[in-house]
N, C-alpha and C positions, 0 to 999 in steps of 0.2 A: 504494500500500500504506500501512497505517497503520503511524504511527511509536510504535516500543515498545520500551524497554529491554531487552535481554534478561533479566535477573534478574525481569523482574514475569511472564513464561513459566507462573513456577510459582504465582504465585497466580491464573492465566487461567484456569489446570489446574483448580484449586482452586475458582475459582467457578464452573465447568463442574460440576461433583460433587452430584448428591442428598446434602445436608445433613440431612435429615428426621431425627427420632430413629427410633430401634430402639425395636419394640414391646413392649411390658410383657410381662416371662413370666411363663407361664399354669403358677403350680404345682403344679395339679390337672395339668393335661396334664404335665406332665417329669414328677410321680409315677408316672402309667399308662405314660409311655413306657420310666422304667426298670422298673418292673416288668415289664412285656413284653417289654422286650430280655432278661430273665432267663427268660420261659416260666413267669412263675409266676403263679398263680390270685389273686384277692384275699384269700382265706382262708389259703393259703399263704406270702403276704407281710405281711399282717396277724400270722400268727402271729411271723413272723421278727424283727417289729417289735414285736411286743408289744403291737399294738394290738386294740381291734374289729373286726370286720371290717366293721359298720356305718360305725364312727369312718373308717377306710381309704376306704369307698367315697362319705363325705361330702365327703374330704378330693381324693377323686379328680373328682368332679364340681361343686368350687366352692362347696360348698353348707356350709363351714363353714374357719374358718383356722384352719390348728393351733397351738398352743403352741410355744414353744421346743423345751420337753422331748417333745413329739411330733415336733416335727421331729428331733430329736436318736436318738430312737426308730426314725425311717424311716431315718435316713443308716446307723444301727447293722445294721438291718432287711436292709439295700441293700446294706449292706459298700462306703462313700463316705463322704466326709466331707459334713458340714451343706453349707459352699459349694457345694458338686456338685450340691446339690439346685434351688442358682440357677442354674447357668448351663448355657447354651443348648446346647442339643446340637449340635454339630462336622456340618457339610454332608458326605454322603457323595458326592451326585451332583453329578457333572461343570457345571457351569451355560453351559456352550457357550457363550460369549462372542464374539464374534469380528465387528471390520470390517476393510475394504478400502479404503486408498488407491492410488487409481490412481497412476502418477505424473504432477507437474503437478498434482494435484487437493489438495493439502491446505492449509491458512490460511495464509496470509500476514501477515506480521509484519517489518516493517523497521524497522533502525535506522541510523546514520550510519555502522555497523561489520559488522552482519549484515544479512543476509536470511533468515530463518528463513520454514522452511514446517512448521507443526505437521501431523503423521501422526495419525491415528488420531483426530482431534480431534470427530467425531461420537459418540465412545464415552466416557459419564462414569463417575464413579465409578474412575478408573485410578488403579493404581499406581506407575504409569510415564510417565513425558511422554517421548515420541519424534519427534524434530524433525531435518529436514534444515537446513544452513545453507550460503548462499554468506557467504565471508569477505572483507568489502569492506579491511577492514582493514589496512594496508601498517606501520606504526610503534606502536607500545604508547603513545606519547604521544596517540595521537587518542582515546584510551579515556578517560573521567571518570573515571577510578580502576578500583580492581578491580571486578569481579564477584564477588559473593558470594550463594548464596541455600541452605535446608536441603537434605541431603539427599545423596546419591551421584550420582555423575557417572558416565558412561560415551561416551568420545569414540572414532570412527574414520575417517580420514579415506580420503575417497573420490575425491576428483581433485586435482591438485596438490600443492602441498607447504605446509605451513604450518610455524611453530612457537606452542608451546606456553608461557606465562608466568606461573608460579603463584609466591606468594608467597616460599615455603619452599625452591624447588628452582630450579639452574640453568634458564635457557630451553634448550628440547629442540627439532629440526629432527624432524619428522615426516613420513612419504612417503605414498603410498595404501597402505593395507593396515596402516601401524600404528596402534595404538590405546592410549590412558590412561583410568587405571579411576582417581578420585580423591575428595576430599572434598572437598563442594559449595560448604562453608562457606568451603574455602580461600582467598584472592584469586587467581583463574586470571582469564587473555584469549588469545586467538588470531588471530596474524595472519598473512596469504598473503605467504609470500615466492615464489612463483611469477609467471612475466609475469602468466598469467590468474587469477583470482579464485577459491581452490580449494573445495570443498565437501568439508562433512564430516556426520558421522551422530553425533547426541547422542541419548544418553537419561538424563533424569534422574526419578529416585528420587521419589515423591512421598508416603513413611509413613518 
């Protein structure tokens, strides 16, 4: 397995993600699309707005860009403010996301403390990094210091017993079935105090 710090997790994540920009909005199109979420004709919202209805349906097909005070005209028109007129209309449909890790099947990531298998790792663009981890871990001194990276944390532990060592708070003995919801930022580490090697379920935050 390759050797990986756990805190670089989240920039893996992060370089996994379409980065592309988001496409220019089209203010001819958001015009037409609020006025038809109102049911109203070009002449009928032209009048609302006090415009032409030539002016209205130049404005709707790209074919001319309006002034301030035109724009100011349609947000009055629309009953919105000017900004409204920029931004992008709110996703109503569902976008069905969804993979499958088997278990055993997800990336591998070791370091001289974990074993991490990143979950879901075929799927970019997450908001969520969810990763299994064996805890090699036995003493807080074999750690380089804290771990620190953005964002929320969510740990549950799944076989053995670990404790938990975060900057600000006493260490805590943890069993299977408890779990810590934290700040990412905080310096936390985790080590097994069990004979065997205990595994736990993280997911961290990635906006």
């Amino acid at each position: 397995m390759v050797e990986r710090d756990p805190k670089k997790l989240i920039s893996i994540a992060h370089a996994n993600g379409d980065q592309s920009d988001p496409e220019p909005l089209d203010l001819g199109a958001r015009v037409r699309e609020l006025r038809k979420q109102r049911d109203w004709t070009l002449e009928h919202a032209a009048s609302q707005a006090g415009l032409a209805r030539s002016t209205l349906s130049k404005i709707e097909n790209g074919q001319m860009s309006p002034t301030y005070e035109a724009l100011k005209k349609l947000a009055v028109g629309l009953q919105i403010s000017v900004p409204q007129l920029f931004t992008p209309p709110q996703r109503d449909q569902v976008n069905g996301r969804m993979i499958v890790t088997k278990f055993g099947e997800g990336s591998a990531h070791a370091t001289a403390t974990y074993e991490h298998e990143l979950l879901a790792d075929g799927l970019t663009r997450k908001n969520m990094l969810p990763y299994r981890a064996r805890v090699r871990a036995r003493a807080l001194d074999e750690f380089d210091g804290w771990v620190r990276h953005d964002g929320e944390e969510f740990m549950y532990v799944l076989t053995g017993v670990v404790k938990l060592f975060t900057e600000f708070y006493e260490p805590i003995e943890m069993r299977r079935g408890d779990s810590a919801y934290y700040d990412g930022a905080m310096g936390h580490n985790v080590v097994s105090t069990s004979s065997d090697d205990a595994t736990i379920l993280w997911v961290t935050s990635l906006v």
